[in-house]
N, CA, C and O atoms as a DFTB+ gen file, in Angstrom:
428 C
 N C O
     1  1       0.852      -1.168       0.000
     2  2       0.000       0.000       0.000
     3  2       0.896       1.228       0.000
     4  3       1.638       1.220       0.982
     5  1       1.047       2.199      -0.732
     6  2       1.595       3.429      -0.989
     7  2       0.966       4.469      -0.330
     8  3      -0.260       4.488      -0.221
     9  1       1.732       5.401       0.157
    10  2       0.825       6.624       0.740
    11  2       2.070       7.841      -0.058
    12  3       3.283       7.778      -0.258
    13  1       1.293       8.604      -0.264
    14  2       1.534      10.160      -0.829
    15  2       1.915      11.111       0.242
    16  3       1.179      11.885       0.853
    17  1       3.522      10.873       0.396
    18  2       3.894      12.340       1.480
    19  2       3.242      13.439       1.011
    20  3       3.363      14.374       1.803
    21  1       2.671      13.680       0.154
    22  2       2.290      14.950      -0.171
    23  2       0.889      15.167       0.362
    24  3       0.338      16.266       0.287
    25  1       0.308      14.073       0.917
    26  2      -0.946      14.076       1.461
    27  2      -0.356      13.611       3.436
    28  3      -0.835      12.589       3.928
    29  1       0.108      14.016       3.834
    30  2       0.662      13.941       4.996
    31  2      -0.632      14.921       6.000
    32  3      -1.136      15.974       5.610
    33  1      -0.930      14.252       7.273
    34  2      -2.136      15.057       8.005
    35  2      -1.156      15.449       9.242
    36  3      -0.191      14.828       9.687
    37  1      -1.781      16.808       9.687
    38  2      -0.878      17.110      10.631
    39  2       0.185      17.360      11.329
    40  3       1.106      17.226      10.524
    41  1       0.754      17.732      12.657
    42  2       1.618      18.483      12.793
    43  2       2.421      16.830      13.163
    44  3       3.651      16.796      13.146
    45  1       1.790      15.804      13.416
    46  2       2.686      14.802      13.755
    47  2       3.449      13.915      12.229
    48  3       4.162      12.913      12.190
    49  1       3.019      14.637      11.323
    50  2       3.475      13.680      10.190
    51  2       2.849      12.332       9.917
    52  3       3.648      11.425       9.685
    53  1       1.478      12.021       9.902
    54  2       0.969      10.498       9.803
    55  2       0.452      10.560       8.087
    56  3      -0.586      11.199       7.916
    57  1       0.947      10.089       7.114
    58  2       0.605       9.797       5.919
    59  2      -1.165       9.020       6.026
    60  3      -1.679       8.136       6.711
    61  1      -1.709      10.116       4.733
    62  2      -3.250       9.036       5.179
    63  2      -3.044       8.775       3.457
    64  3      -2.858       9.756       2.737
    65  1      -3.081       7.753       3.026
    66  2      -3.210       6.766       1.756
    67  2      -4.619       7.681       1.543
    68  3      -5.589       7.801       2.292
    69  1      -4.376       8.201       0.389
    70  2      -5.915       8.724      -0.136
    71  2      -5.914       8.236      -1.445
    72  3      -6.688       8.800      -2.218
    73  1      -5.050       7.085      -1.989
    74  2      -6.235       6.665      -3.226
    75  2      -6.895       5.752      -3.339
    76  3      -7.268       5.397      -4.458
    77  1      -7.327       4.934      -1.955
    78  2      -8.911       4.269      -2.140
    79  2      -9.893       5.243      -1.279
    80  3     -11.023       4.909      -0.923
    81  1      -9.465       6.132      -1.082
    82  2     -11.143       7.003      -0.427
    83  2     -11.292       7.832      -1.702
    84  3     -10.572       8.314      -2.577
    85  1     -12.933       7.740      -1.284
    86  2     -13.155       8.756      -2.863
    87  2     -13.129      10.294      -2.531
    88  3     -13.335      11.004      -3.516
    89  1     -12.928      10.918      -1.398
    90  2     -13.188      11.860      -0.858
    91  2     -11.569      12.849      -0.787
    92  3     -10.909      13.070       0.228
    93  1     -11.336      13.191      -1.867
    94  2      -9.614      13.197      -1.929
    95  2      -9.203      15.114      -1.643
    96  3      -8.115      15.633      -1.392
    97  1     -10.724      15.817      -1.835
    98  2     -10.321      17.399      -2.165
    99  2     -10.083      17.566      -0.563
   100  3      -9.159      18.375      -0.651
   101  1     -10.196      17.445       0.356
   102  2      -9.915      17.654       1.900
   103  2      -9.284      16.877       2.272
   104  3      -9.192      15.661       2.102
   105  1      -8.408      18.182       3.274
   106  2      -7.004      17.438       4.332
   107  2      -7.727      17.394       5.626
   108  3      -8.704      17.956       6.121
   109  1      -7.041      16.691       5.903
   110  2      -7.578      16.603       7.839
   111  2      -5.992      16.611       9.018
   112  3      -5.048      15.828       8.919
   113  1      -6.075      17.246       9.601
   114  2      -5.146      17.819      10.170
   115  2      -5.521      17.244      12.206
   116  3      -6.379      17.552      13.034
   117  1      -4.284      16.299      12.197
   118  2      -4.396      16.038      13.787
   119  2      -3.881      17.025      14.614
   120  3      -3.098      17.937      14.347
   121  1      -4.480      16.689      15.764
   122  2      -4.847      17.731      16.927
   123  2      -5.474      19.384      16.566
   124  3      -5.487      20.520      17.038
   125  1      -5.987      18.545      15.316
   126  2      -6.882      20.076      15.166
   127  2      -8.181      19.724      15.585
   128  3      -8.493      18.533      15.592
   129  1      -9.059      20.676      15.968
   130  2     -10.490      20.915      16.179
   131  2     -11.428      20.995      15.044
   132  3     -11.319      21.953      14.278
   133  1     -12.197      20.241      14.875
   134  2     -13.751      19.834      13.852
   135  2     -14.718      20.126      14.530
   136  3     -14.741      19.825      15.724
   137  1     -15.751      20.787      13.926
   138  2     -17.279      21.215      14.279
   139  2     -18.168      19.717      13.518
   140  3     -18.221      19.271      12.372
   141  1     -18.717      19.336      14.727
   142  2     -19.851      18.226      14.042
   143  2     -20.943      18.977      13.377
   144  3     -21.578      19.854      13.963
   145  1     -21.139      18.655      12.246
   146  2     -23.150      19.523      11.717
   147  2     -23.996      19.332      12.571
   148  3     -25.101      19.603      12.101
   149  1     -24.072      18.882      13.968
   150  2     -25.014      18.807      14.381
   151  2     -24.344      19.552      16.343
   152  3     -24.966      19.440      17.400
   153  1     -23.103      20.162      16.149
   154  2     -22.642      21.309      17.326
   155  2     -21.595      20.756      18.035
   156  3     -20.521      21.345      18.161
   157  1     -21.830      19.641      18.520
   158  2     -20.721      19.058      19.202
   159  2     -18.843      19.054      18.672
   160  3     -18.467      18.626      17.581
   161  1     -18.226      19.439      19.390
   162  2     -16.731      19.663      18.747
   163  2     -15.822      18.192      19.438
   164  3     -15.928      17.512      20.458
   165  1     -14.625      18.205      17.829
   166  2     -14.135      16.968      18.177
   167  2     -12.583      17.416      18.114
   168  3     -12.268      18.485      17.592
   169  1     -11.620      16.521      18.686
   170  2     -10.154      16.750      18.299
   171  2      -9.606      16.082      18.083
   172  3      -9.427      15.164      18.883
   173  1      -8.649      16.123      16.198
   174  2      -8.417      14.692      15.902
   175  2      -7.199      13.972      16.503
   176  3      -6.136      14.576      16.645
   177  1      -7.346      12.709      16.850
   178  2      -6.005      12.124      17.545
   179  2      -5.406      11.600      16.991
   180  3      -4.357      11.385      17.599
   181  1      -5.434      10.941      15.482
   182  2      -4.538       9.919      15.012
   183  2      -5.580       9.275      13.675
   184  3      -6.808       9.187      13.643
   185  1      -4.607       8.905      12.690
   186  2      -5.161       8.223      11.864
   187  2      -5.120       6.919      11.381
   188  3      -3.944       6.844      11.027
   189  1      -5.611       5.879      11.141
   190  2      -4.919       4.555      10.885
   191  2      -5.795       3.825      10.082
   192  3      -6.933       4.220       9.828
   193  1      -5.153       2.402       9.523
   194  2      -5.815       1.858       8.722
   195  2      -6.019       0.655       9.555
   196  3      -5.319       0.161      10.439
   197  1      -7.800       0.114       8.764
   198  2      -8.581      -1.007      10.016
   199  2      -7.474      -2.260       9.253
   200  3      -7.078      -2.085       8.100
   201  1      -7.135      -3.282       9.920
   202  2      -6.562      -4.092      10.205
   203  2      -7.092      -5.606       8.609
   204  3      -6.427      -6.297       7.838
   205  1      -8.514      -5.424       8.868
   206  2      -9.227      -6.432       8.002
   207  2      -9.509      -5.942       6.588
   208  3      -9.279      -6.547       5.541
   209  1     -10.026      -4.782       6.742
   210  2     -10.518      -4.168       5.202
   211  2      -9.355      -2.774       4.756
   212  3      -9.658      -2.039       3.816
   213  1      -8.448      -2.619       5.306
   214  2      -7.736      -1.659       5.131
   215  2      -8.024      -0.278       4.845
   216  3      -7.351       0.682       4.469
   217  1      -9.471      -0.515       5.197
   218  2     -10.487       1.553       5.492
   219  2      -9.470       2.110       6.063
   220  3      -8.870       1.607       7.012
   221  1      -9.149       3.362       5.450
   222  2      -8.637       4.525       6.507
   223  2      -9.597       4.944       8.030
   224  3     -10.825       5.006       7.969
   225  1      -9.168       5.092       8.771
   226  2      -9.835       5.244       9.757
   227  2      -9.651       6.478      10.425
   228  3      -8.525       6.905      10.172
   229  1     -10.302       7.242      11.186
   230  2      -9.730       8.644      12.529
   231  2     -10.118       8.501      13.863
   232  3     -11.309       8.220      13.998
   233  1      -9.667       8.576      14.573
   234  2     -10.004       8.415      15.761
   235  2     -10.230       9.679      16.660
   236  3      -9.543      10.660      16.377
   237  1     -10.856       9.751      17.410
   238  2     -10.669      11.638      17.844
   239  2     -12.065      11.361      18.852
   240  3     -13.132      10.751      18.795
   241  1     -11.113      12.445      20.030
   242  2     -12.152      12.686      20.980
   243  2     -13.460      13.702      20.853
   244  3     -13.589      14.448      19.882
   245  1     -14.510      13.636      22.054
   246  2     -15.265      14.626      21.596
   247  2     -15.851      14.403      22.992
   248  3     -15.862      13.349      23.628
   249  1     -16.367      15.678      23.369
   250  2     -16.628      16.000      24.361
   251  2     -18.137      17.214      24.425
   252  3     -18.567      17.811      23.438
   253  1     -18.514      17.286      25.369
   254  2     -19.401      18.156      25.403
   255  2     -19.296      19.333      26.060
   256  3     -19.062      18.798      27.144
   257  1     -19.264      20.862      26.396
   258  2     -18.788      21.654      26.572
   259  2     -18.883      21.899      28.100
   260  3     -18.376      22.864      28.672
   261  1     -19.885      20.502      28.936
   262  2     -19.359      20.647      30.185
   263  2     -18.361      19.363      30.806
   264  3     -18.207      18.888      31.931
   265  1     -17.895      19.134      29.726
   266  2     -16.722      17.888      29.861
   267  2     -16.630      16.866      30.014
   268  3     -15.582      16.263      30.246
   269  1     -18.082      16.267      29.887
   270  2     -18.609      15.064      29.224
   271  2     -18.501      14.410      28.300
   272  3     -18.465      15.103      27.283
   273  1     -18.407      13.116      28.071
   274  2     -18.451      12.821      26.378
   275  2     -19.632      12.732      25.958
   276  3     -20.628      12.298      26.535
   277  1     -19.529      13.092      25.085
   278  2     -20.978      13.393      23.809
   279  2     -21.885      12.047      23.985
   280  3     -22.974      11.962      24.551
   281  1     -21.346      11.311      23.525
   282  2     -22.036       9.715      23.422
   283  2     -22.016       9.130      24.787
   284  3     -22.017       9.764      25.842
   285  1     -21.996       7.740      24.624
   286  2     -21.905       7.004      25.569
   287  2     -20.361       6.136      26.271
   288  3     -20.059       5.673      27.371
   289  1     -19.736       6.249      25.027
   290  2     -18.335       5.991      25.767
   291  2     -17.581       7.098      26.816
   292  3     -17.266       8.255      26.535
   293  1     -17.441       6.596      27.740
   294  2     -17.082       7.096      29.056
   295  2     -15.868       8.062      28.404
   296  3     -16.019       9.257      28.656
   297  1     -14.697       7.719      27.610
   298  2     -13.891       8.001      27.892
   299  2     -13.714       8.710      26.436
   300  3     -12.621       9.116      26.040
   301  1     -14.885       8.806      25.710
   302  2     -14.944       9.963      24.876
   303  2     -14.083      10.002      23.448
   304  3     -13.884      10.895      22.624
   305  1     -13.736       8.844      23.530
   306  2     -12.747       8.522      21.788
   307  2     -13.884       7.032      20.987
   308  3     -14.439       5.962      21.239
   309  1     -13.612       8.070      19.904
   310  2     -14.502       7.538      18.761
   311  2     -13.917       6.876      17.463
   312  3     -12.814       6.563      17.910
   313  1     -13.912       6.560      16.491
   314  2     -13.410       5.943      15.372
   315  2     -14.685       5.842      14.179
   316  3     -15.885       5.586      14.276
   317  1     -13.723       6.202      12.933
   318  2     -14.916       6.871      12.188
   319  2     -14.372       6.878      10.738
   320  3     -13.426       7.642      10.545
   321  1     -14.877       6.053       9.550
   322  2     -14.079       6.158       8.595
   323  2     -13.820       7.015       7.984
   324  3     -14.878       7.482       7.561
   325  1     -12.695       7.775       7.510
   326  2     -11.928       8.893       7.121
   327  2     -13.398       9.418       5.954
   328  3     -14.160      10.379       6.062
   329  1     -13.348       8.578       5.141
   330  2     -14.377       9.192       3.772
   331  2     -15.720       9.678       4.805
   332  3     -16.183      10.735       4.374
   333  1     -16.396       9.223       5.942
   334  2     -17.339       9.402       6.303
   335  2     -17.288      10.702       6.999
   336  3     -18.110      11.619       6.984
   337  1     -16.064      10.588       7.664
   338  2     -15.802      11.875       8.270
   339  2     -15.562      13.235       7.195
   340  3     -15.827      14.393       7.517
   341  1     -15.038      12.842       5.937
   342  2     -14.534      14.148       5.355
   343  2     -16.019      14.150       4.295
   344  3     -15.983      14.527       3.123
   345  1     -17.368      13.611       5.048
   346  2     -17.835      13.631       3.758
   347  2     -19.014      14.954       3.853
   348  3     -18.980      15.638       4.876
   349  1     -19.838      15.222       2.988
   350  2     -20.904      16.297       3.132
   351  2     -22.379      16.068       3.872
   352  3     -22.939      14.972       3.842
   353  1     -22.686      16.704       4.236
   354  2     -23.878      16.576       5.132
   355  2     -25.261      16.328       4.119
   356  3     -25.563      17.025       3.150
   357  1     -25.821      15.421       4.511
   358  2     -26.949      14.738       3.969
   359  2     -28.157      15.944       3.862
   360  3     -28.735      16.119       4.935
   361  1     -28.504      16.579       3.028
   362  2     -28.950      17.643       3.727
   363  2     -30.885      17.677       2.966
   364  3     -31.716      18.583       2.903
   365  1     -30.913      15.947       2.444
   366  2     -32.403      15.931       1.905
   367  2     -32.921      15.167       3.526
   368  3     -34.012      15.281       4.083
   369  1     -31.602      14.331       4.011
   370  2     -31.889      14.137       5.718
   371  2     -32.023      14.670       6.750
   372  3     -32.722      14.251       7.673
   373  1     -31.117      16.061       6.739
   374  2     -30.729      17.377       7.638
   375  2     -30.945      18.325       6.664
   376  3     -29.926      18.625       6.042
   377  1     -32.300      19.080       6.227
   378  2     -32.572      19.975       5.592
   379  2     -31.909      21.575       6.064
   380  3     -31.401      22.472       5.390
   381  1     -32.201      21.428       7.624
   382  2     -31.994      22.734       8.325
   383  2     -30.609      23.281       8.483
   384  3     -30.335      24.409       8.894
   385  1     -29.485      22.041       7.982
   386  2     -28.305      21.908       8.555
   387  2     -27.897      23.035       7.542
   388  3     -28.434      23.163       6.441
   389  1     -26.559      24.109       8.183
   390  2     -26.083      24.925       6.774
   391  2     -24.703      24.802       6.814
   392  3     -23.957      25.538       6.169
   393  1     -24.252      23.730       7.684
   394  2     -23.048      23.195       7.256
   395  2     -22.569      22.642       6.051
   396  3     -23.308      21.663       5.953
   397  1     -21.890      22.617       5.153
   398  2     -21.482      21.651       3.861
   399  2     -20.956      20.331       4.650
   400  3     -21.346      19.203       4.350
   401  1     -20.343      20.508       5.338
   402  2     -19.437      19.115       5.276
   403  2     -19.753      18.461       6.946
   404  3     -19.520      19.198       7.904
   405  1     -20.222      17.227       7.144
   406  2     -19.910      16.550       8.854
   407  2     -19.045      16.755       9.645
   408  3     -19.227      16.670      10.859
   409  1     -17.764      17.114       9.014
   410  2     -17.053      17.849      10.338
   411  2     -15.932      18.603       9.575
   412  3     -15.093      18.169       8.785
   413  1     -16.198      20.064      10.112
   414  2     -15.399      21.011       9.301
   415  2     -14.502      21.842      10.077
   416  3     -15.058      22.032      11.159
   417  1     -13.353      22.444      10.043
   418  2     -12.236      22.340      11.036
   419  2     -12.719      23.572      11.423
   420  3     -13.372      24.205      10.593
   421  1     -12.435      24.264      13.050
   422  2     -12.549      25.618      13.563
   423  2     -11.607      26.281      13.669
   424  3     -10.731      25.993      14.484
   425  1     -11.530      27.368      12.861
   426  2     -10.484      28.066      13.007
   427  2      -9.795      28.819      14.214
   428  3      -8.743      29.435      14.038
């Protein structure tokens, strides 16, 4: 499997293989901050590939703004396939949403 230094995420240097995701015009950048379309903020921790099907994967915490995790895992780290994460918001599902994309970085 080949990865493209030129597609390198983040300040840690982790190569993400982007030519089996179809989702190739966006970078994703670790230990940066993402806005979910639906409010909740995440921070990415690391990227990797699943073991069986070789999906790119992200992993990244998320929390709720009184320092809770969002969901139900206690300890607030999630995993999420890269294309799903960099992809656009369903928006014949989420009409109201005026986000473009499921999680878009905060400046």
């Amino acid at each position: 499997m080949a990865t493209d230094s030129s597609e390198s995420a983040g300040t840690v240097g982790i190569p993400i293989n982007m030519e089996k995701e179809k989702n190739t015009m966006r970078k994703l950048d670790i230990q940066k901050r993402y806005r979910h379309f639906k409010g909740f903020e995440v921070t990415i921790l690391a990227v990797g590939t699943h073991t069986e099907t070789e999906e790119t994967m992200v992993v990244y915490s998320c929390y709720s703004f009184d320092g809770k995790s969002h969901k139900k895992d206690e300890n607030g780290i999630y995993i999420r396939p890269l294309d799903m994460f960099l992809s656009e918001v369903d928006h014949e599902k989420y009409p109201n949403v005026k986000q473009k994309y499921r999680f878009e970085e905060i400046e």
